[in-house]
DODREN-740445 format. One record per residue (C-alpha): residue number from 1; residue in three letters; x, y, z. Coordinates in Angstrom, 2 decimals, decimal comma. Each point is the difference from the previous one (the first is absolute). Example, Ala and Ser with C-alpha at 12.3 -4.5 7.8 and 13.67 -1.06 7.14 Angstrom:
<pts>
k r X Y Z
1 ala 12,30 -4,50 7,80
2 ser 1,37 3,44 -0,66
</pts>
This chain:
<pts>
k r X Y Z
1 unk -1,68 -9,35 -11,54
2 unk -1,25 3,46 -1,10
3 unk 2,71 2,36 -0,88
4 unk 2,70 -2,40 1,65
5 unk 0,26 -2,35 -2,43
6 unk 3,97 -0,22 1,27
7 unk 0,89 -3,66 0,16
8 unk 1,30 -0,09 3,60
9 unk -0,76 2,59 3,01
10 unk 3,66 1,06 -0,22
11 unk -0,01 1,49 -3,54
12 unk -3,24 2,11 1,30
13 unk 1,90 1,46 2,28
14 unk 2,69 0,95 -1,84
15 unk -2,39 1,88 -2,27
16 unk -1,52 1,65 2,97
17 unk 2,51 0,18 3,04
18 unk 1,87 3,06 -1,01
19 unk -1,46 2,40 2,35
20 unk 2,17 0,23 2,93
21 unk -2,55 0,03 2,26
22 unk -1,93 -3,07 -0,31
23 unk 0,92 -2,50 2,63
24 unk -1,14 -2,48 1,80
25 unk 0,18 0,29 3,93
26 unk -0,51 -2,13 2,89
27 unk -0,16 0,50 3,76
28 unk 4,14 0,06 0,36
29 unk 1,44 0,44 -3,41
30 unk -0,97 1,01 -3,07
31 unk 1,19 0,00 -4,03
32 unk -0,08 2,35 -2,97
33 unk -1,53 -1,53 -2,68
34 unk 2,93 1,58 -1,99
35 unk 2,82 -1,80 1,48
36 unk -1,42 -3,27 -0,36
37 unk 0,56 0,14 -3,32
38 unk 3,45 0,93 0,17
39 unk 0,79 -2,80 2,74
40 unk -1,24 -3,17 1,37
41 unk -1,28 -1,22 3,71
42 unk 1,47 -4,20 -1,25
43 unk 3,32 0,26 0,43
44 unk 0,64 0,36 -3,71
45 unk -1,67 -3,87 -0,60
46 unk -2,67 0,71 -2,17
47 unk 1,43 -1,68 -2,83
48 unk -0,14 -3,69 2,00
49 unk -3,67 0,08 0,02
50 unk -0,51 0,60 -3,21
51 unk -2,41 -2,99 -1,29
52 unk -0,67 -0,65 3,51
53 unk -2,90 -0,55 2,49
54 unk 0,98 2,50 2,56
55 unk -1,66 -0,58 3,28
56 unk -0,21 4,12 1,68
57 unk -0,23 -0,81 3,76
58 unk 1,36 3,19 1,87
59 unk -0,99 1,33 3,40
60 unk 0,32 3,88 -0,95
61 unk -2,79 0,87 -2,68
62 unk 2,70 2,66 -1,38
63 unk 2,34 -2,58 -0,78
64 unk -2,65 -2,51 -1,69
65 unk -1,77 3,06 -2,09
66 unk 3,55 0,68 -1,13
67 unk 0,70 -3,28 -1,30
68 unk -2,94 -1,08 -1,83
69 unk 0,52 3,36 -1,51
70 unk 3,27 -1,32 -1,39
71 unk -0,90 -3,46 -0,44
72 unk -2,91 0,12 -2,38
73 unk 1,13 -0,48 -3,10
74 unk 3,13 -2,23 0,62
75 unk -1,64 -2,65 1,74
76 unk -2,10 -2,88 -1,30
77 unk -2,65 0,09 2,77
78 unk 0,44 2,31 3,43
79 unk -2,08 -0,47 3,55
80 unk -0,94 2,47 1,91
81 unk 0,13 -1,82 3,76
82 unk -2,71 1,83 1,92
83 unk 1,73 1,11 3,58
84 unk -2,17 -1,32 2,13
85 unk 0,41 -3,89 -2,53
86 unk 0,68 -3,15 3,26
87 unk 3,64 -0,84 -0,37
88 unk -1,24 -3,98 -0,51
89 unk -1,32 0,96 -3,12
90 unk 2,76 1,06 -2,05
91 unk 1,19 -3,19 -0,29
92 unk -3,47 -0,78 -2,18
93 unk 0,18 3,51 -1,49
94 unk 3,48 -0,88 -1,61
95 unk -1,00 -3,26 -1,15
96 unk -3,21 1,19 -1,61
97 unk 1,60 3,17 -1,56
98 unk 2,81 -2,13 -0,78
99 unk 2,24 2,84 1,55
100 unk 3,48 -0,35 -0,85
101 unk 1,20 3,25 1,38
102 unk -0,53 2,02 3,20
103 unk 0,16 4,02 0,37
104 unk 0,04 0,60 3,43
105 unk 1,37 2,69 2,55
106 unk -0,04 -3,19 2,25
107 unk 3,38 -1,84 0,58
108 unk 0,89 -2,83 -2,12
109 unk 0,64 -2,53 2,57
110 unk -3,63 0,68 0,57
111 unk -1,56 -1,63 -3,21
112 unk 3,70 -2,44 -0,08
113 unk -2,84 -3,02 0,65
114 unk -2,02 1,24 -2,74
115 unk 2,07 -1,61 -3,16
116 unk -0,40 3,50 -2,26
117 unk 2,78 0,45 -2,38
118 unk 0,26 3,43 0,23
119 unk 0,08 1,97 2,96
120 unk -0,33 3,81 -0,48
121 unk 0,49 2,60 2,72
122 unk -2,54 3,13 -0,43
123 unk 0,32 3,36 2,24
124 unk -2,09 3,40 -0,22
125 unk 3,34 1,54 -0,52
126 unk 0,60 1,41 -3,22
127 unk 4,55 -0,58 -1,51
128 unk 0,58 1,29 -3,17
129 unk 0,46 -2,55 -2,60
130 unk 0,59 -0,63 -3,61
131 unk -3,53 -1,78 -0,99
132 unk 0,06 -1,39 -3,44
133 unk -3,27 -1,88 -0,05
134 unk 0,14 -1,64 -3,17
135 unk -3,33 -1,17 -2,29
136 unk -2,96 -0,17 2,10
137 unk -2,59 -2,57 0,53
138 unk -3,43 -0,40 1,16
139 unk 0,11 -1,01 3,78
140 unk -2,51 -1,43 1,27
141 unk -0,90 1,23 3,68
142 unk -1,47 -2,18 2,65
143 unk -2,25 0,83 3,12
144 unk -2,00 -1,42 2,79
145 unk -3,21 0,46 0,36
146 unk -1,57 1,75 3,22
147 unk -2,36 -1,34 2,50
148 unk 1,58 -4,16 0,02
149 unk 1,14 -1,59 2,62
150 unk 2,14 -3,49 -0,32
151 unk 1,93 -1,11 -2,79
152 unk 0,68 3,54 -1,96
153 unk -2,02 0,49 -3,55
154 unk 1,84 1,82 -2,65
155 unk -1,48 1,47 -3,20
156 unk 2,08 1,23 -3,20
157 unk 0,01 3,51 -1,54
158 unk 1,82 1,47 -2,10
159 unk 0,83 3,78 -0,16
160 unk -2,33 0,89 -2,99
161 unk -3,60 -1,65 2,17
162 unk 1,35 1,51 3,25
163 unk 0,58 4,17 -1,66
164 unk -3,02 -0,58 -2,02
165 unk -1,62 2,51 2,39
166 unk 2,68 2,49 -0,37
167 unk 0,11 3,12 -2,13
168 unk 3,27 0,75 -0,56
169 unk 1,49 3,69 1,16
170 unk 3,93 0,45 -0,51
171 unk -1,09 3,45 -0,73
172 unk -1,17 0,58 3,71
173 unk 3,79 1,15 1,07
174 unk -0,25 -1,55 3,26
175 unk -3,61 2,09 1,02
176 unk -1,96 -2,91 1,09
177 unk 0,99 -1,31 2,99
178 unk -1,35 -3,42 1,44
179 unk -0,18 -2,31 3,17
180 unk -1,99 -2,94 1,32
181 unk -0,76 -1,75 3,04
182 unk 0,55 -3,40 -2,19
183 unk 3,75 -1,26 0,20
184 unk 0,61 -0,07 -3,64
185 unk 0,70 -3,81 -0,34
186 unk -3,76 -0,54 0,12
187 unk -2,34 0,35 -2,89
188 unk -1,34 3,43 1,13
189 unk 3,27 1,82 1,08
190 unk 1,83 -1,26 -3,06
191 unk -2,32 2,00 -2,27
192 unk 0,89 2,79 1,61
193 unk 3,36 -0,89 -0,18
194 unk -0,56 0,06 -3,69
195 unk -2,24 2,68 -0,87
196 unk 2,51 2,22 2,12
197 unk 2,73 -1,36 -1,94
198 unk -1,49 -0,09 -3,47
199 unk -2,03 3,30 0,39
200 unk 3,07 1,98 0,76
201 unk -0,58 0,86 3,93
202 unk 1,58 -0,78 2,69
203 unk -0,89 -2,68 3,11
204 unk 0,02 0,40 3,72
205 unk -0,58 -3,50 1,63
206 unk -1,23 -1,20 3,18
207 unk 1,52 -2,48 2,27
208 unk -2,03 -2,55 2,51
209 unk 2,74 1,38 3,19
210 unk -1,06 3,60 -0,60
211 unk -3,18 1,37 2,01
212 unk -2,81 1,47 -2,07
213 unk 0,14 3,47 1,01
214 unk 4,08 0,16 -0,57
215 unk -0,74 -1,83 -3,64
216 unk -2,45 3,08 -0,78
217 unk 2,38 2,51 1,24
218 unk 2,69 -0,92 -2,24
219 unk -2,23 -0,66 -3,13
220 unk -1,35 3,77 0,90
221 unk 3,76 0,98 0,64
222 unk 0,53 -1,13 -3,98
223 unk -3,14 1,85 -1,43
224 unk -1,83 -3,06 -0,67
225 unk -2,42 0,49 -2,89
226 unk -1,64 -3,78 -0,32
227 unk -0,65 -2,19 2,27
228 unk -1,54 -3,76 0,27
229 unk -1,01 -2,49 2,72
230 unk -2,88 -2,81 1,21
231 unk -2,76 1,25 1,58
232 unk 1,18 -0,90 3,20
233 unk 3,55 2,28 -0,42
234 unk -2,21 2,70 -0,22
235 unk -1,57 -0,68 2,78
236 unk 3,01 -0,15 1,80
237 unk 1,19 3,30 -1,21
238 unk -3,40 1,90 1,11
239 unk 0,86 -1,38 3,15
240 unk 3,33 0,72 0,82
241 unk -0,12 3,78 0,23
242 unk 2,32 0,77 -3,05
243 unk -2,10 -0,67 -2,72
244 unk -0,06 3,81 -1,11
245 unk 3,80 -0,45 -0,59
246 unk 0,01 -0,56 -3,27
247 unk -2,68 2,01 -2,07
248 unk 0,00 -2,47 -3,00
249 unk -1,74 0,83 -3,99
250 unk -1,24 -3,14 -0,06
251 unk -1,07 -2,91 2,31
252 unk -0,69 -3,33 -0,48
253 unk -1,22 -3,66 1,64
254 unk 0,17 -3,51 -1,35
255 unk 0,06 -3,25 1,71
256 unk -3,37 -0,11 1,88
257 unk -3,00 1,48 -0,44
258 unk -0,22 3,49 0,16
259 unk -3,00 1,07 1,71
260 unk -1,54 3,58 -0,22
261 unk 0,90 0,64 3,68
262 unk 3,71 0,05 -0,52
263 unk -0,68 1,78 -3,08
264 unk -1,87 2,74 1,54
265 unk 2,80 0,37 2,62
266 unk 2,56 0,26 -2,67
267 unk -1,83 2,57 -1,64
268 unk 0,12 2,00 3,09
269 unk 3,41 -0,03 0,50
270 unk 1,21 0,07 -3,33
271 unk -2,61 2,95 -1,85
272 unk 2,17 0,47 -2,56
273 unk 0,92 -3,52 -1,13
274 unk -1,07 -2,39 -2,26
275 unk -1,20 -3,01 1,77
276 unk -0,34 -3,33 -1,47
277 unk -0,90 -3,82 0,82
278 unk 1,58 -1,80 -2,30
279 unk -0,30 -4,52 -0,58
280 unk 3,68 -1,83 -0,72
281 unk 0,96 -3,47 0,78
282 unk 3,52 -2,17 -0,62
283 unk -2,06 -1,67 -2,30
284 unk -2,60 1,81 -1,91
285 unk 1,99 3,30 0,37
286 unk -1,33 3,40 0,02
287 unk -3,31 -0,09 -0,80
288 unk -1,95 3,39 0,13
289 unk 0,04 3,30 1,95
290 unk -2,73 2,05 1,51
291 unk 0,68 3,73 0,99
292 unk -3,95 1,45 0,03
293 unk 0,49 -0,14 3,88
294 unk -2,28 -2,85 0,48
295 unk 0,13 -3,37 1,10
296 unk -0,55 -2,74 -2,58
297 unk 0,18 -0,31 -3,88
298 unk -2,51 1,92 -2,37
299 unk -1,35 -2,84 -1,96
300 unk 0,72 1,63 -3,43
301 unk 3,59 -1,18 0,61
302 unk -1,31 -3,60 -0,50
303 unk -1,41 0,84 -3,57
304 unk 2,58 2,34 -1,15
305 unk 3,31 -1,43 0,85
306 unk 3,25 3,01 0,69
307 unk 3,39 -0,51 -1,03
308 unk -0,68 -3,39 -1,24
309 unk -1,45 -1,74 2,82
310 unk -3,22 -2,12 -0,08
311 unk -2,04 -0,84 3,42
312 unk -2,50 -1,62 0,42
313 unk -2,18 -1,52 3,02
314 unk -0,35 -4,34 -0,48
315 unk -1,90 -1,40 3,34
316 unk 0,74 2,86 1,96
317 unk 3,11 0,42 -0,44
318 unk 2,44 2,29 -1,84
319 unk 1,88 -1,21 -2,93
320 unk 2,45 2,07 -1,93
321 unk 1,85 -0,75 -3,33
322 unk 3,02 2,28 -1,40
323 unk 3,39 0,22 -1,06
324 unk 0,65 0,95 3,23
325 unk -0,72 -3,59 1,39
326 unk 2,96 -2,45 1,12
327 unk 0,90 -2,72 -2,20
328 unk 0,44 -3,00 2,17
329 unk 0,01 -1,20 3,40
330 unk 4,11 -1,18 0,65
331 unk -0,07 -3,72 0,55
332 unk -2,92 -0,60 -0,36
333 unk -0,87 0,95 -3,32
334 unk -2,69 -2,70 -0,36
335 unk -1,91 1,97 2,26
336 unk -2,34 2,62 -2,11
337 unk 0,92 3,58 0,71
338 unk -3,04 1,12 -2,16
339 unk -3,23 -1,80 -0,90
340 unk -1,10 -0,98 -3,94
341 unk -0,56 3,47 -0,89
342 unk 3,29 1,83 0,99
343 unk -1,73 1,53 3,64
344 unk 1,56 -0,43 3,27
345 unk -2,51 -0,75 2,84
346 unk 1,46 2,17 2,48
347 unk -2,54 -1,34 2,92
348 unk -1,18 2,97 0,65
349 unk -3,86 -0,15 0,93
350 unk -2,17 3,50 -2,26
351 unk -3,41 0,63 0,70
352 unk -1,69 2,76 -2,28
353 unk -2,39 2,75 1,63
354 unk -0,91 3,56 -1,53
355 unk 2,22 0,09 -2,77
356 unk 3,24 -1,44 1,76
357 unk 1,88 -3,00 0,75
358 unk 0,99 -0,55 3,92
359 unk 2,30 -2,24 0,98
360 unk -0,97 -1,73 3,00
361 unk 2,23 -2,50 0,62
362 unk 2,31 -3,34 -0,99
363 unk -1,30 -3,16 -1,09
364 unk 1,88 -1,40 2,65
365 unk -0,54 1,75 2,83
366 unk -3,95 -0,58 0,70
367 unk -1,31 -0,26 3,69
368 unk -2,81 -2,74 -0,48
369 unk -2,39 0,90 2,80
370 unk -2,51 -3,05 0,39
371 unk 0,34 -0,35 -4,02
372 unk -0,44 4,12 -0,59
373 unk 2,84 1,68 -1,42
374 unk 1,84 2,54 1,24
375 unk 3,27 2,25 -1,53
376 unk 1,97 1,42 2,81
377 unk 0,68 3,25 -2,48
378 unk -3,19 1,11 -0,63
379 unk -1,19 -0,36 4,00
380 unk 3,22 1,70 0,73
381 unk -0,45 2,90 -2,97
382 unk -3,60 1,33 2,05
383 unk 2,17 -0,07 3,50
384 unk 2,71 2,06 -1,58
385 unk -3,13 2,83 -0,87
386 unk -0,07 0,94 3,83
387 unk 1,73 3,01 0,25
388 unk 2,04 -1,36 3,02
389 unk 1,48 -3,12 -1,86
390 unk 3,27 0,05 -1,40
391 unk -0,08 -3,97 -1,13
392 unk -1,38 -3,07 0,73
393 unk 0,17 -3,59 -0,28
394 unk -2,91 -2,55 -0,27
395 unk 0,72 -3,49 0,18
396 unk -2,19 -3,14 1,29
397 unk -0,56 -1,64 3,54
398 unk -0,65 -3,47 0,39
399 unk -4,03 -0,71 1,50
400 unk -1,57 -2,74 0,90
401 unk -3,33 0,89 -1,58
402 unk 1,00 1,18 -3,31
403 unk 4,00 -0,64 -0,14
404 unk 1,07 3,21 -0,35
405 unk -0,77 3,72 1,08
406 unk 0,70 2,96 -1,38
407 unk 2,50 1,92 2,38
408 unk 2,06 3,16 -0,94
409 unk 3,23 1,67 1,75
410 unk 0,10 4,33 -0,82
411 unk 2,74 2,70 0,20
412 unk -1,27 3,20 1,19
413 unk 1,43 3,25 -1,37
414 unk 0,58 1,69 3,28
415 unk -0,48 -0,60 3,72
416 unk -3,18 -0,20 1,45
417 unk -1,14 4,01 0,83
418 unk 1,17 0,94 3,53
419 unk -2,30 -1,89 2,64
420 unk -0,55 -4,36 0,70
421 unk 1,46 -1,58 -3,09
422 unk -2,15 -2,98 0,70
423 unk -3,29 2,14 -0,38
424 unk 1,71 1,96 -3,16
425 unk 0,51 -3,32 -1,43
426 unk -3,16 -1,85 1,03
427 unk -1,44 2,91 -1,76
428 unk 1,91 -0,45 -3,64
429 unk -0,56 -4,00 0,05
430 unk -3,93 0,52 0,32
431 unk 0,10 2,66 -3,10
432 unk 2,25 -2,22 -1,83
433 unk -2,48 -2,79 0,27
434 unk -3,09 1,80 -0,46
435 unk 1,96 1,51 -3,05
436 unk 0,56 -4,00 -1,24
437 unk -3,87 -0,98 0,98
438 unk -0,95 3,20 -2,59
439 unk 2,34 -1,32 -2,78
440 unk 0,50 -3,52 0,37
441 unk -2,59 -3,29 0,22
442 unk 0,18 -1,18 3,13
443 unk 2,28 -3,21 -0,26
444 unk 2,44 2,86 -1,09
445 unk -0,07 2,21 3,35
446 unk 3,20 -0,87 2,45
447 unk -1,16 -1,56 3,20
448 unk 3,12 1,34 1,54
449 unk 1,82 2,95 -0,35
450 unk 3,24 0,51 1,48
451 unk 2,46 3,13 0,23
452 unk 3,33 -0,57 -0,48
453 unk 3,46 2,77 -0,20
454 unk 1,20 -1,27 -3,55
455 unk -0,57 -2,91 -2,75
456 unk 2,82 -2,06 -1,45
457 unk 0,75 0,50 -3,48
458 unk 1,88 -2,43 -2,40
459 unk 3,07 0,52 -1,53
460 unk -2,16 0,94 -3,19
461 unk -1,39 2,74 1,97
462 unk -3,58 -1,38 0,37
463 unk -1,85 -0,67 3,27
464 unk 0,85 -3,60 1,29
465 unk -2,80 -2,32 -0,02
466 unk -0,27 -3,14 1,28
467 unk 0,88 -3,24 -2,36
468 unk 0,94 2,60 -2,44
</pts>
């Protein structure tokens, strides 16, 4: 973990929370960093889960970034419970994390069925306590991965492979300040979580209930210096009208591909920024950051790996091997989390052209049209070029002739100029295509185009595709 080579994410903060005004604040309440370490948000029961596996399922993100805060360190093992996790599963999750306490801001009669030991009530209020933590131990931190549906899959980190991105800063006094559209008990909004904590800045976080345009105006309202998202957040934020709210240092987007359209746009808005595109999964873990302002990899970062990561490209797809990577998949453990060599086949479909590595797409998510291939992302990266587009979605349509069809649903940026919107948009949907017919082979152009208000996103922020 460079320069945090603390044991536990508590006794970093210690070393860096003295500033009084680092905090951490969410839509309704907020806490100085400062306190926390004077008091305690679990009722003065941290000592019963020591040696534990400490289950964090909370429906305020305050009150679960507050406890694993406290809890790593003292417990054996801690989940973080995504919010959005199907209340059928926790039975399985406890079983298979052998959970044998529960840190909730639920009430207890709710998990009473559940057969945990322990039962530990968790709040986002700060009351001053007398914390003697004791020796410290390694705790091992378990998370879900994104993008499954059904039975949950878990993978194990621990502390060290999950900060191995992260500089450390205590001598920041509180200048940085950070927020993300990710809830922070996902992969991508917990390392924000961290690098705010361990970097010595401060956190504003974002809640699923709040509207876009109110989330920007209180990030802007707390001076918001760094700020990360998908693809598709950004997106969002372009379109609600506020995104000149907050008038960040530095900007960046993980979780799907990032393609030079929504770059471009950032770059407009945000001249005086740093923007980046940036790959991290659950499992492989951060893997590599671009900030030239363009959309793919340079292919030198292949051949010279950067703060100890190695890629590399094995039938297609990108592999990645550091000490960044998970260590095991939780109950399952038979099941290979990396291959002979130490990579991680993230699925994720590279194709080299000009000096650069594009992604174009998941393994898994190939339109077969009459035995051609198609990925959704890269049809739907030369639609997002028009001008008028503010994101798309291609997916398939059964046919009888070849099985499937290329079809694609857009956003527009704006309303139609002032005359028949019919016309206006008759108008945009022939560019659009002859734009595809000019970039794309011809299996690849959308025999349909449709315009829609808005796209769903997932909980994990990206666009919602079907079977995904």
């Amino acid at each position: 973990m460079p320069q945090n080579d603390a044991m536990s994410l508590w006794e970093s903060l210690s070393a860096s929370a003295g500033h009084p005004g680092r905090g951490i604040w969410a839509p309704t309440s907020a806490v100085r960093l400062h306190d926390l370490l004077a008091g305690s948000t679990l009722e003065g029961r941290l000592e019963e889960l020591r040696g534990r596996s400490a289950l964090i399922l909370a429906r305020d993100q305050l009150a679960a970034a507050l406890a694993l805060t406290q809890i790593d360190g003292i417990a054996r093992r801690l989940v973080l419970c995504p919010p959005d996790l199907d209340a059928q599963h926790i039975p399985y999750v406890m079983a298979t994390a052998a959970v044998d306490a529960v840190v909730s801001d639920l009430e207890p009669a709710d998990f009473a069925a559940l057969g945990a030991e322990r039962f530990i009530q968790c709040s986002s209020a700060v009351t001053p306590a007398a914390i003697s933590r004791g020796k410290q131990r390694p705790t091992e931190w378990v998370l879900f991965t994104s993008g499954t549906s059904g039975t949950p899959k878990m993978v194990s980190h621990s502390l060290s492979s999950l900060a191995g991105a992260i500089e450390g800063g205590g001598s920041l006094g509180g200048a940085i300040v950070w927020s993300t559209f990710y809830d922070i008990r996902r992969y991508g909004g917990l390392q924000i979580f961290l690098r705010a904590l361990l970097g010595g800045g401060s956190l504003v976080l974002s809640s699923t209930e709040e509207a876009t345009a109110d989330f920007l105006a209180r990030a802007g309202s707390r001076a918001v210096t760094h700020m990360t998202g998908t693809p598709s957040h950004w997106r969002r934020a372009l379109m609600s009208g506020a995104a000149r709210r907050i008038a960040p240092h530095y900007v960046r987007l993980s979780g799907e591909i990032a393609d030079q359209a929504i770059l471009d746009n950032l770059r407009e808005t945000y001249a005086n920024a740093r923007i980046a595109h940036a790959f991290a999964s659950t499992e492989a873990g951060v893997g590599f950051e671009v900030e030239d302002g363009r959309a793919g990899i340079p292919a030198n970062q292949f051949s010279h790996p950067l703060g100890g990561v190695e890629l590399k490209i094995e039938d297609g797809s990108l592999r990645i091997r550091s000490a960044r990577t998970a260590m095991c998949y939780i109950g399952n453990e038979s099941t290979a989390l990396v291959d002979a060599d130490g990579y991680v086949d993230t699925g994720d479909i590279l194709e080299l052209k000009s000096g650069r590595y594009y992604f174009i797409g998941r393994r898994g998510g190939i339109i077969n049209v009459g035995g051609l291939k198609v990925h959704p992302e890269e049809v739907e990266a030369v639609i997002n070029r028009h001008p008028r587009v503010q994101m798309s979605l291609v997916k398939s349509r059964k046919n009888p002739v070849t099985g499937a069809v290329v079809v694609a649903e857009i956003v527009l940026k704006s309303a139609p100029a002032p005359g028949d919107p019919t016309v206006e948009n008759a108008g945009v949907k022939s560019e659009i295509l002859e734009d595809c017919q000019r970039a794309l082979a011809a299996h690849k152009v959308p025999a349909a185009i449709r315009i829609v208000p808005y796209l769903d996103v997932t909980p994990s922020g990206k666009v919602a595709r079907p079977n995904a």
